[in-house]
Z-matrix of the N, CA and C atoms (Angstrom, degrees):
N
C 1 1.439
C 2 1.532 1 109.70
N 3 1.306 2 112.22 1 132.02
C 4 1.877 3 109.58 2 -177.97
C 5 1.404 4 88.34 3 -97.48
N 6 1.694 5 87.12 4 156.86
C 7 1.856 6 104.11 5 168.03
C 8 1.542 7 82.64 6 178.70
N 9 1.687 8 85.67 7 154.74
C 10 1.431 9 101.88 8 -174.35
C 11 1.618 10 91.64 9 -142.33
N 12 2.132 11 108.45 10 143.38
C 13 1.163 12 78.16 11 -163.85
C 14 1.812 13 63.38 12 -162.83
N 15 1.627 14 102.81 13 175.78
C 16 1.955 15 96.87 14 175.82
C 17 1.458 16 120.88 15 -75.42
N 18 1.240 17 102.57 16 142.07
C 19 1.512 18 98.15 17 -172.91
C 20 1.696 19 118.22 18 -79.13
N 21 1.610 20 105.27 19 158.28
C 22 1.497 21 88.06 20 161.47
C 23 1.656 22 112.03 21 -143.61
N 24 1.142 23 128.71 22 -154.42
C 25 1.091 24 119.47 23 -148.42
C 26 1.581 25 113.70 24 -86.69
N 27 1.389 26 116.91 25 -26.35
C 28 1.639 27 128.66 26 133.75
C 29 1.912 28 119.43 27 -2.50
N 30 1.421 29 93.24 28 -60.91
C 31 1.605 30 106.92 29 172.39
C 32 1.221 31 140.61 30 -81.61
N 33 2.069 32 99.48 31 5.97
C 34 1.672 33 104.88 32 -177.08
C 35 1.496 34 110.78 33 -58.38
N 36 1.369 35 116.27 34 -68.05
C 37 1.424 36 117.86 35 169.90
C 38 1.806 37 125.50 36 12.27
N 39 1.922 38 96.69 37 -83.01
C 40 0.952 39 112.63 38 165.02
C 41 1.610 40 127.40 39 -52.38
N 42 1.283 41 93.05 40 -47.14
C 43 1.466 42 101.51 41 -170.62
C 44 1.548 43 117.34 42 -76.47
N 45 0.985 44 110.41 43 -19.02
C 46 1.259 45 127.15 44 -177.52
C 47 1.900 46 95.78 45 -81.61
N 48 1.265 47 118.96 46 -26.62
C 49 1.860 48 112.14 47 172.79
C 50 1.460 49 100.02 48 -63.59
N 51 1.505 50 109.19 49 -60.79
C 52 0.993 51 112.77 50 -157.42
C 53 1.642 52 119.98 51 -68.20
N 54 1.569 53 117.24 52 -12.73
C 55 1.313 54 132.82 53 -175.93
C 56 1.630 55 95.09 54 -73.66
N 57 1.365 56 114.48 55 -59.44
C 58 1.078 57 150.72 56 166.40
C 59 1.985 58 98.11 57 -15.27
N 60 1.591 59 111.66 58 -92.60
C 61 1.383 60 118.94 59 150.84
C 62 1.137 61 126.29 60 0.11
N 63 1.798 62 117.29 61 -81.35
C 64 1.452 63 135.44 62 159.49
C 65 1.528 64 111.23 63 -8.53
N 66 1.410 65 93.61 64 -75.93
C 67 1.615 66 108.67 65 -179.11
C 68 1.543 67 117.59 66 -46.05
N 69 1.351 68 120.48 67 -50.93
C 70 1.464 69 131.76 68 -167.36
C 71 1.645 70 96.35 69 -49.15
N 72 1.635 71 104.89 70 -64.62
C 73 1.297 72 115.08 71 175.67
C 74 1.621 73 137.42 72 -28.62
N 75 1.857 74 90.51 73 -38.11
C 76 1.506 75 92.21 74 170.07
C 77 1.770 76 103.33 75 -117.40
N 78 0.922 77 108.62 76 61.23
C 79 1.336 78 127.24 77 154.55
C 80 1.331 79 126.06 78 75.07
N 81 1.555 80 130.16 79 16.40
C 82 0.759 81 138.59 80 -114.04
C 83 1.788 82 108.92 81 -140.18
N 84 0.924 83 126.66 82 137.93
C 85 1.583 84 111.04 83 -177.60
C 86 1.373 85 137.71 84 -52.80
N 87 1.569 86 149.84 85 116.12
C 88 1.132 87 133.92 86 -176.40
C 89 1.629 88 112.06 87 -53.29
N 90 1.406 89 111.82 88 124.67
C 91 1.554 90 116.18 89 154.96
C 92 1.506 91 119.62 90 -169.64
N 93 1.651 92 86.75 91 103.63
C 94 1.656 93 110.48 92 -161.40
C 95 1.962 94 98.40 93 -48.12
N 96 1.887 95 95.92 94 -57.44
C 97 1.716 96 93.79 95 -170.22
C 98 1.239 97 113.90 96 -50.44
N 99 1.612 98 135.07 97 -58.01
C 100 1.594 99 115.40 98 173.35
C 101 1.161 100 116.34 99 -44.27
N 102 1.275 101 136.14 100 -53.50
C 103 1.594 102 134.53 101 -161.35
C 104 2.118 103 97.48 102 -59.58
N 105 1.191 104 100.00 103 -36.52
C 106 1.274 105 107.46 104 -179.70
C 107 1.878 106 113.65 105 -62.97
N 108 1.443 107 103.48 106 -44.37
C 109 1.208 108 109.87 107 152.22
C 110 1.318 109 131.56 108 -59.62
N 111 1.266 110 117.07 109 -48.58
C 112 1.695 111 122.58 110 160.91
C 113 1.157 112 100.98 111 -22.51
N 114 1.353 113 98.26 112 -94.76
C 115 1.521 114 120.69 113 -172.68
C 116 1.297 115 118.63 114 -5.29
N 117 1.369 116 109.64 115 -73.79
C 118 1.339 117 148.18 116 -130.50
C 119 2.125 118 80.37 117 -77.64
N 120 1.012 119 113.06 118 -70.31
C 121 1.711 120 129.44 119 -165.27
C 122 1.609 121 91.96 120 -65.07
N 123 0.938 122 140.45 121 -34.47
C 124 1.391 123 143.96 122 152.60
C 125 1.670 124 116.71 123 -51.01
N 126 1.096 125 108.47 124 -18.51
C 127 1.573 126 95.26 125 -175.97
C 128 1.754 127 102.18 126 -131.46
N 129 1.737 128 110.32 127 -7.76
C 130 1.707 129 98.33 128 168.95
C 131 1.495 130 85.13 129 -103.43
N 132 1.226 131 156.68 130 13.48
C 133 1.315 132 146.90 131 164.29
C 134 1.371 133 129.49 132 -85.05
N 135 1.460 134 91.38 133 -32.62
C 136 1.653 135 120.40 134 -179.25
C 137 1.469 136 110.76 135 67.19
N 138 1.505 137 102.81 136 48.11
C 139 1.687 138 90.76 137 -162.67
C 140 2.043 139 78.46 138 -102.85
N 141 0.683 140 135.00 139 19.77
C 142 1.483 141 126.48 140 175.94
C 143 1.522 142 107.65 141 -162.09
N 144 1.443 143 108.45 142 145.34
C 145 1.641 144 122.21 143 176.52
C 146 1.615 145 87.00 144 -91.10
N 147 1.490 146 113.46 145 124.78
C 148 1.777 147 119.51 146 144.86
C 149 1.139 148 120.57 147 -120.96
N 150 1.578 149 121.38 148 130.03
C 151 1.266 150 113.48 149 -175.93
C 152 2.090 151 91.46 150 -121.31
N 153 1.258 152 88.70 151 163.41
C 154 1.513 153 94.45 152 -164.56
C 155 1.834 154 92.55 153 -133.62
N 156 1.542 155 107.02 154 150.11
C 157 1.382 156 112.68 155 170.94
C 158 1.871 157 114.92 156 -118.17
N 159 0.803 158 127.55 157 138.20
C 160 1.488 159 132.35 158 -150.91
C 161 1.750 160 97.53 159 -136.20
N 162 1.095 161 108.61 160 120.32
C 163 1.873 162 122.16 161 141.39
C 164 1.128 163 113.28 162 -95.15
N 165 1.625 164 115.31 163 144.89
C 166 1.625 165 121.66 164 -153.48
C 167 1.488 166 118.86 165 -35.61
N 168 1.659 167 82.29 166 89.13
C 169 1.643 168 130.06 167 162.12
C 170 1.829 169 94.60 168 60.92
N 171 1.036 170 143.39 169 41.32
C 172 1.389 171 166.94 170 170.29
C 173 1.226 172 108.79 171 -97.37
N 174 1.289 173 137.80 172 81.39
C 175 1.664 174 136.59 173 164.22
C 176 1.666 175 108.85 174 -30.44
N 177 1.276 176 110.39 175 121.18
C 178 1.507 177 117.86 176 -178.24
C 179 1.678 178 106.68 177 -111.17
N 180 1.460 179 123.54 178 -18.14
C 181 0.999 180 102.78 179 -148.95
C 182 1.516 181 102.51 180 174.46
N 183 1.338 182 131.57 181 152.29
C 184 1.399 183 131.86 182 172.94
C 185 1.252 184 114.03 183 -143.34
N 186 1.587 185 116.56 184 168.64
C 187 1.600 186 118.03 185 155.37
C 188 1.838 187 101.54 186 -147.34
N 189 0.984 188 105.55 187 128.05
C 190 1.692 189 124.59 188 161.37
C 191 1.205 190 129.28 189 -93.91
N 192 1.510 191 103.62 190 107.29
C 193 1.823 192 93.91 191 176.32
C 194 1.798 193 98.59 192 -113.17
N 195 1.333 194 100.14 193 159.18
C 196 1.508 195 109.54 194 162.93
C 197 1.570 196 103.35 195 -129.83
N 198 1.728 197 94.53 196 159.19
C 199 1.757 198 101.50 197 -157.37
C 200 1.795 199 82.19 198 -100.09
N 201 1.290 200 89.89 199 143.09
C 202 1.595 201 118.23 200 173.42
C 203 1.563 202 112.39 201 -131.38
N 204 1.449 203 135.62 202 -176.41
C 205 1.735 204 119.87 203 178.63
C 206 1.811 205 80.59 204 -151.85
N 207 0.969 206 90.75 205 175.13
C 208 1.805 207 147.81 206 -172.02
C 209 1.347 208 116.05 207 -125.86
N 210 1.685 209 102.88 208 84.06
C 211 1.460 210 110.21 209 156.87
C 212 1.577 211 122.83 210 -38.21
N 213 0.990 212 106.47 211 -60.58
C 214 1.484 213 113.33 212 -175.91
C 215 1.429 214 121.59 213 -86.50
N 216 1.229 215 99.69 214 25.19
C 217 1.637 216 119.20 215 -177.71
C 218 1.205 217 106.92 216 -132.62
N 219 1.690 218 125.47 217 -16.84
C 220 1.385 219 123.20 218 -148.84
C 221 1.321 220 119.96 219 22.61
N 222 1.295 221 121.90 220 39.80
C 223 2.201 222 106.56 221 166.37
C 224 1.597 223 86.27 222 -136.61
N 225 1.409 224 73.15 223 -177.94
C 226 1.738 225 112.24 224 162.27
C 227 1.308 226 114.53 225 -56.31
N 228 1.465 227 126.42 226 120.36
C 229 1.876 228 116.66 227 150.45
C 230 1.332 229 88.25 228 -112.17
N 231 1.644 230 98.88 229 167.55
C 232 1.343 231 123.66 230 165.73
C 233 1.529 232 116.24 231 -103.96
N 234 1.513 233 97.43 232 132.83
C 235 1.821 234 98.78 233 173.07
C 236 1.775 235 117.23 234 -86.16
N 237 1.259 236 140.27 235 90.61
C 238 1.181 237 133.48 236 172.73
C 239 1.441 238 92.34 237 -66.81
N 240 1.471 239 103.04 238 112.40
C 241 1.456 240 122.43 239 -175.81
C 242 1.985 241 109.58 240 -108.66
N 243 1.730 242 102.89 241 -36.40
C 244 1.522 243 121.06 242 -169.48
C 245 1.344 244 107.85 243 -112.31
N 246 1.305 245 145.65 244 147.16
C 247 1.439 246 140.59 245 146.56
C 248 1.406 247 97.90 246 -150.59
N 249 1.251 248 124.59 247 130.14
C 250 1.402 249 134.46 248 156.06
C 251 1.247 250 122.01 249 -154.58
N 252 1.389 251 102.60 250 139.52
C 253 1.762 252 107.89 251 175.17
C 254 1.296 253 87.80 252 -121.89
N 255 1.714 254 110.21 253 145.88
C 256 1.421 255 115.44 254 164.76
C 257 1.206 256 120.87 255 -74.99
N 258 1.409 257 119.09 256 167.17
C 259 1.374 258 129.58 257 -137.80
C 260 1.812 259 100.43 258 -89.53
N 261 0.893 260 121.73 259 5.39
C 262 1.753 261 145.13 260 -168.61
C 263 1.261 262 99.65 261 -97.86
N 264 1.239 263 123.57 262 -43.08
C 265 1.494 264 145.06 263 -160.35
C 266 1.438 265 129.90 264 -106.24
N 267 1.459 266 85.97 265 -1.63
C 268 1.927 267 74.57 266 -175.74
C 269 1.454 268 105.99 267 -98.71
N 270 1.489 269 99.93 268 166.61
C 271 1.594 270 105.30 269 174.54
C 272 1.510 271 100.42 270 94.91
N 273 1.447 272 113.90 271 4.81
C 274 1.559 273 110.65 272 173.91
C 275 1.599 274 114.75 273 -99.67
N 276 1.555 275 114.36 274 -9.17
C 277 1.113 276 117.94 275 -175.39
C 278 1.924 277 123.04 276 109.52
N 279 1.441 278 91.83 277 -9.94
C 280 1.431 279 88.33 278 -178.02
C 281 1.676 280 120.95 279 -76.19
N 282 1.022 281 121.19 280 -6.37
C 283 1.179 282 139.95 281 161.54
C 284 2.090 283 104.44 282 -41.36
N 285 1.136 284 79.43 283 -74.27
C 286 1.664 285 99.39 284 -167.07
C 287 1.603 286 90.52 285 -57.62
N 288 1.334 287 126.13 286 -52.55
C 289 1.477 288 131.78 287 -164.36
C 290 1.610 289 110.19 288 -53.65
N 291 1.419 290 101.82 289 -45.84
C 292 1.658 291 94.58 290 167.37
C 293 1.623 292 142.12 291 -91.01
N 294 1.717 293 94.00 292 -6.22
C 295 1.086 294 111.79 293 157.16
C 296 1.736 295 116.47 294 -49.06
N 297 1.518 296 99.93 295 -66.03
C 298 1.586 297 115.57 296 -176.45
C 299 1.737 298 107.42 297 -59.03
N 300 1.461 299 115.77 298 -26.71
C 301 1.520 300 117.99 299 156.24
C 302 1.976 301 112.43 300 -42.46
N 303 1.233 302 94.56 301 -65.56
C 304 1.313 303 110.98 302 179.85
C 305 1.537 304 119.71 303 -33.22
N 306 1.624 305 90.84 304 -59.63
C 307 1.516 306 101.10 305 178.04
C 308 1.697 307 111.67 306 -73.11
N 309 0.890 308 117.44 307 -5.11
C 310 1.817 309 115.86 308 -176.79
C 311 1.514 310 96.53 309 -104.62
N 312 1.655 311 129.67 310 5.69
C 313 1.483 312 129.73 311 175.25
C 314 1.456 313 79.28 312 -90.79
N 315 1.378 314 137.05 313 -67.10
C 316 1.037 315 151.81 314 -100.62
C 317 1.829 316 104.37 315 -100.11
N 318 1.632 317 115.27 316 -34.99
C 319 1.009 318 141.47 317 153.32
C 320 1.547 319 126.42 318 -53.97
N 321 1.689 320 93.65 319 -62.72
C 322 1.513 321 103.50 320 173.75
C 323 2.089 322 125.38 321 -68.44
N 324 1.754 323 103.42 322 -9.01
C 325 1.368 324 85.80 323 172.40
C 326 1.481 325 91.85 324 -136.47
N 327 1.600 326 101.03 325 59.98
C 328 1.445 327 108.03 326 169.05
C 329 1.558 328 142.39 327 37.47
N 330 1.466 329 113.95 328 24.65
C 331 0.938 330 142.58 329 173.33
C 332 1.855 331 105.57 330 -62.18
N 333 1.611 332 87.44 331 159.32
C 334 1.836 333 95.38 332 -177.51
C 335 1.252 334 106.56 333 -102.38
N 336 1.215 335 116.37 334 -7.57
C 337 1.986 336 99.81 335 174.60
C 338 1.537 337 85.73 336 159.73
N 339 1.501 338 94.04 337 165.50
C 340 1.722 339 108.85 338 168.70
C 341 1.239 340 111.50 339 -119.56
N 342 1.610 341 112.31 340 146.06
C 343 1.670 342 121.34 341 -177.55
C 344 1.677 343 87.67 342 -111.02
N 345 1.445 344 81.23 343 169.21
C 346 1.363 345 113.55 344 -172.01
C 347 1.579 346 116.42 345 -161.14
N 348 1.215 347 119.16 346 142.49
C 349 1.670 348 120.76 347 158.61
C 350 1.382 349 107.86 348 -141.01
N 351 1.602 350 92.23 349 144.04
C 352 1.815 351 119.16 350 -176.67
C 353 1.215 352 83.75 351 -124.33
N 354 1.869 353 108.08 352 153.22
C 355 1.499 354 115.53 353 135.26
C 356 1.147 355 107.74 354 -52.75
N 357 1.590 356 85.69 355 150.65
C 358 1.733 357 105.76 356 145.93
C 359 1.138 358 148.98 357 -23.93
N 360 1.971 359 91.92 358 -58.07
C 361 1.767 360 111.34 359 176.80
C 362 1.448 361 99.90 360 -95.61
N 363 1.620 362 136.78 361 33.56
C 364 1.098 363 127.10 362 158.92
C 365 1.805 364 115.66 363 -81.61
N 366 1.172 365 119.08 364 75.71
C 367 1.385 366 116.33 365 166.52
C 368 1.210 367 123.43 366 4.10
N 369 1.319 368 76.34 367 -87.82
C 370 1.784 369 109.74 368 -164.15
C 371 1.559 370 93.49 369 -52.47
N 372 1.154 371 117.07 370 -75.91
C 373 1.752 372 123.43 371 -161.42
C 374 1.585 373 122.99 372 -41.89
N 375 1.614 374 92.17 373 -27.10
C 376 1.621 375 112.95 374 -162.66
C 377 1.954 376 107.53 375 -97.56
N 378 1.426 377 106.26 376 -2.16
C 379 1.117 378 135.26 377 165.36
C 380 1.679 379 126.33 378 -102.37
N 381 1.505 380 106.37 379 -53.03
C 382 1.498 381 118.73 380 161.98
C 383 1.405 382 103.87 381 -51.53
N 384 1.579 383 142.36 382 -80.99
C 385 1.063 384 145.25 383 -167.20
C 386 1.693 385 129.78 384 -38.49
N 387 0.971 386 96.95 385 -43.08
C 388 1.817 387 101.89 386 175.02
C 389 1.983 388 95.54 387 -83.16
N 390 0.907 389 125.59 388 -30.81
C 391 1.638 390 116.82 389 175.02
C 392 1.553 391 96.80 390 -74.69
N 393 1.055 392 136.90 391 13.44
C 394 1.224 393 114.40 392 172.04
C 395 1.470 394 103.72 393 -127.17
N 396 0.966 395 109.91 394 9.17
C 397 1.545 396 125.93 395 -174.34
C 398 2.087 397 129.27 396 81.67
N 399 1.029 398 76.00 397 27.20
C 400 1.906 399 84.56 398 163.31
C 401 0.793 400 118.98 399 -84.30
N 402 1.369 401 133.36 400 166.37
C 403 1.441 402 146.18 401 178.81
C 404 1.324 403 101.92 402 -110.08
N 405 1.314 404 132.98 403 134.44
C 406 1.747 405 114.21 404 129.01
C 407 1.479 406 133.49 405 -94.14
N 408 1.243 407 105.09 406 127.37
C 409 1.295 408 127.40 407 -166.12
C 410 2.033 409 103.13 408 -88.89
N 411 1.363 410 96.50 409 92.00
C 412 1.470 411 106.70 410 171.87
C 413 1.705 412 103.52 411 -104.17
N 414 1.259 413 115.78 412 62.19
C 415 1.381 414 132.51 413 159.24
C 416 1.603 415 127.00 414 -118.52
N 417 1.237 416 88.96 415 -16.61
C 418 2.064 417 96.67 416 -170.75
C 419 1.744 418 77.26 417 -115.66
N 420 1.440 419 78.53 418 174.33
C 421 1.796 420 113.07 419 -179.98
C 422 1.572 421 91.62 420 -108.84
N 423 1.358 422 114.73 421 156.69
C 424 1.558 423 105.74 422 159.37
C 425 1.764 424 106.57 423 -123.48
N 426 1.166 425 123.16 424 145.49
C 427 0.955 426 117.11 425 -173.88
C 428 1.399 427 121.73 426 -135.77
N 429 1.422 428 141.30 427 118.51
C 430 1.236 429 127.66 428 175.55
C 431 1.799 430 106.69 429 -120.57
N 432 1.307 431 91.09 430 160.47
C 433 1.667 432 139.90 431 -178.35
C 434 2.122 433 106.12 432 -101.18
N 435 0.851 434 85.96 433 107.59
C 436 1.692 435 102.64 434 165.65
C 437 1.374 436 133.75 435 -107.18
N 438 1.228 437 111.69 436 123.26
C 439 1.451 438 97.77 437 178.14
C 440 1.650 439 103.50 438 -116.40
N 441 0.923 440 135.81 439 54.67
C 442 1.584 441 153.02 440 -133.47
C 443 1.717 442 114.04 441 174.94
C-alpha cells in the first residue's frame, strides 16, 4: 500500500539509506552515519519539513524543504532543496505525491510559493516540474558564494 505522509524520527534508519542514495547521485561520498546525523538534527530542530512516501512500510522516497521568506512578499516560501525516489521506485508516481505534500505544507502555513533548483541535464526533474505546475523563471541569474 503507498502513502506518503511526514516523517519522524522512527524513519531515520531508512531514511537515512535513502538520504544516503540522494547524495551518491550528486556525487558525493557514501556515509549512512552522518546522513543519519543530518537527518536526525533536522527533524529534533525542526529546521526542515520531510515528508517521506512508503510501500508496505518500505521508505520509497523523500522531499525536504527548508523555510526561507520574501522581503518583498513579507511571508514564508519554501525551499524544495531534496526530492528522491529510489531507483526501484520510480515511475510509480511518488515523485509527484510528495511534491503535492509539499504544496499542502506550503498552503497550510501560508506561505507564497516554493523554489526549487535542478540542473539543466536533469531530465527527469526538468520534465517532472512544469507537470506539477512550476514555472521556470529564465529571467534572474542565480548566483552562489562558497566558502567550501
Amino acid at each position: 500500500m503507498k502513502n506518503t505522509r511526514k516523517a519522524t524520527i522512527s524513519d531515520l534508519p531508512q531514511l537515512a539509506e535513502l538520504f544516503d542514495q540522494y547524495r551518491i547521485f550528486y556525487h558525493k561520498e557514501s556515509d549512512v552515519p552522518a546522513a543519519k546525523d543530518f537527518l536526525q538534527q533536522r527533524l529534533e530542530n525542526k529546521d526542515s519539513e520531510i515528508f517521506v512516501a512508503e510501500e508496505n512500510e518500505v521508505l520509497t522516497g523523500f522531499v525536504q524543504l527548508y523555510p526561507i521568506f520574501s522581503s518583498t512578499r513579507m511571508q514564508r516560501y519554501w525551499l524544495l532543496n531534496d526530492l528522491y525516489v529510489n531507483g526501484n521506485h520510480r515511475g510509480k508516481g511518488y515523485s509527484k505525491e510528495l511534491i503535492e505534500k509539499a504544496k499542502e505544507l506550503c498552503i497550510s502555513t501560508n506561505a507564497c510559493g516554493i523554489l526549487l533548483e535542478t540542473g539543466k541535464g536533469n531530465d527527469v526533474g526538468n520534465q517532472l516540474y512544469p507537470s506539477c505546475g512550476f514555472k521556470l523563471y529564465d529571467s534572474v541569474n542565480f548566483y552562489e558564494w562558497s566558502n567550501s
